[in-house]
C-alpha positions in Angstrom: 75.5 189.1 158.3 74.4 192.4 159.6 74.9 193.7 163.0 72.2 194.7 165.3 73.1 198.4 166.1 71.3 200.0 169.0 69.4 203.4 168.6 72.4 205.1 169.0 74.7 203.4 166.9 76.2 201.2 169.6 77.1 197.9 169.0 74.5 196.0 171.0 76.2 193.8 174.8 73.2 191.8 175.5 73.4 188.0 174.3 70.8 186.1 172.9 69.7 183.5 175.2 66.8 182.0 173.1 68.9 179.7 171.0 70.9 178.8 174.3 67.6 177.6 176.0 66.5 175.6 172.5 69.3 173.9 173.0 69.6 173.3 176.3 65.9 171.7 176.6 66.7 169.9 173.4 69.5 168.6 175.1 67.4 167.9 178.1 65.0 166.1 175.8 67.2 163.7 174.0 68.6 162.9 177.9 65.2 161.9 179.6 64.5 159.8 176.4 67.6 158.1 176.6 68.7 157.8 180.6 65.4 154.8 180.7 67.0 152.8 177.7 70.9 152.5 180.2 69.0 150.8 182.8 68.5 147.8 180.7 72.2 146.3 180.8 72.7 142.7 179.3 73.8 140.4 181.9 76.9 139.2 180.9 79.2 136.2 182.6 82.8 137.8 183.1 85.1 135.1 184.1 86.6 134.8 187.3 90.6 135.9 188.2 92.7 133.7 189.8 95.6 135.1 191.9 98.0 131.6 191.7 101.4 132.7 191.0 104.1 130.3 189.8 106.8 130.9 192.5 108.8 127.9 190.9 111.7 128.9 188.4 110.8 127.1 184.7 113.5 124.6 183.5 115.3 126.1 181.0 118.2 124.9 178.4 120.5 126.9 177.4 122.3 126.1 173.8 125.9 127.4 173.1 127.6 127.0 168.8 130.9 127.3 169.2 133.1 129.2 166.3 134.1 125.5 165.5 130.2 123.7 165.1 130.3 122.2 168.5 127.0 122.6 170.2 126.7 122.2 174.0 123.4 121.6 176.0 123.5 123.0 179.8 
Protein backbone atom coordinates (compact mmCIF):
# COMPACT_ATOMS: atom_id res chain seq x y z
CA UNK A 1 0.00 0.00 0.00
CA UNK A 2 1.66 3.24 -1.00
CA UNK A 3 1.82 6.28 1.06
CA UNK A 4 0.45 9.52 0.08
CA UNK A 5 3.53 11.85 0.33
CA UNK A 6 2.90 15.54 0.16
CA UNK A 7 4.77 17.87 -2.38
CA UNK A 8 7.50 18.03 -0.30
CA UNK A 9 8.10 14.65 0.63
CA UNK A 10 6.23 14.88 3.92
CA UNK A 11 4.23 12.32 5.17
CA UNK A 12 0.77 13.72 4.85
CA UNK A 13 -1.41 14.66 8.91
CA UNK A 14 -4.72 15.15 7.49
CA UNK A 15 -7.20 12.08 7.96
CA UNK A 16 -9.66 10.98 5.64
CA UNK A 17 -12.96 11.68 6.83
CA UNK A 18 -14.98 10.32 3.75
CA UNK A 19 -14.98 6.73 4.73
CA UNK A 20 -15.74 7.90 8.40
CA UNK A 21 -19.04 9.73 7.17
CA UNK A 22 -19.98 6.45 4.82
CA UNK A 23 -20.04 4.83 7.72
CA UNK A 24 -21.46 6.81 9.99
CA UNK A 25 -24.68 7.51 7.75
CA UNK A 26 -24.67 3.80 6.99
CA UNK A 27 -24.86 3.34 10.52
CA UNK A 28 -27.50 5.97 10.81
CA UNK A 29 -29.33 4.21 8.06
CA UNK A 30 -29.54 0.71 9.32
CA UNK A 31 -30.72 2.59 12.87
CA UNK A 32 -33.83 4.64 11.50
CA UNK A 33 -34.79 1.31 9.66
CA UNK A 34 -34.53 -0.69 12.62
CA UNK A 35 -35.61 1.68 15.87
CA UNK A 36 -39.70 1.38 14.21
CA UNK A 37 -39.39 -2.58 14.17
CA UNK A 38 -38.52 -2.31 18.68
CA UNK A 39 -41.69 -0.67 19.16
CA UNK A 40 -43.64 -3.68 18.40
CA UNK A 41 -42.93 -5.79 21.64
CA UNK A 42 -45.06 -9.10 22.11
CA UNK A 43 -47.06 -8.90 25.07
CA UNK A 44 -46.15 -11.47 27.23
CA UNK A 45 -47.87 -12.69 30.74
CA UNK A 46 -44.92 -12.84 33.39
CA UNK A 47 -46.24 -14.39 36.42
CA UNK A 48 -46.72 -12.73 39.58
CA UNK A 49 -44.12 -12.97 42.86
CA UNK A 50 -45.25 -13.82 45.99
CA UNK A 51 -43.36 -12.50 49.05
CA UNK A 52 -44.81 -15.49 51.67
CA UNK A 53 -41.96 -16.66 53.69
CA UNK A 54 -42.12 -19.87 55.65
CA UNK A 55 -41.07 -18.64 59.17
CA UNK A 56 -41.87 -22.16 60.57
CA UNK A 57 -38.83 -24.53 61.05
CA UNK A 58 -39.45 -27.96 58.71
CA UNK A 59 -39.65 -31.29 60.74
CA UNK A 60 -36.71 -33.01 60.30
CA UNK A 61 -35.30 -36.67 61.31
CA UNK A 62 -32.15 -37.18 61.97
CA UNK A 63 -30.68 -40.91 61.42
CA UNK A 64 -27.54 -42.08 63.54
CA UNK A 65 -25.63 -46.11 62.43
CA UNK A 66 -23.78 -46.87 65.09
CA UNK A 67 -20.20 -48.85 64.60
CA UNK A 68 -22.35 -51.88 65.90
CA UNK A 69 -25.62 -51.67 63.09
CA UNK A 70 -27.92 -49.99 65.60
CA UNK A 71 -29.82 -47.28 63.96
CA UNK A 72 -31.58 -44.54 65.99
CA UNK A 73 -34.40 -42.19 64.76
CA UNK A 74 -34.51 -38.61 66.69
Amino acid sequence: MAMNMGSDDTAMSEINVTPLVDVMLVLLTIFIVTAPLLTNAVPVNLPKATSDLSLTQPNTISISVTDDGTVYFT
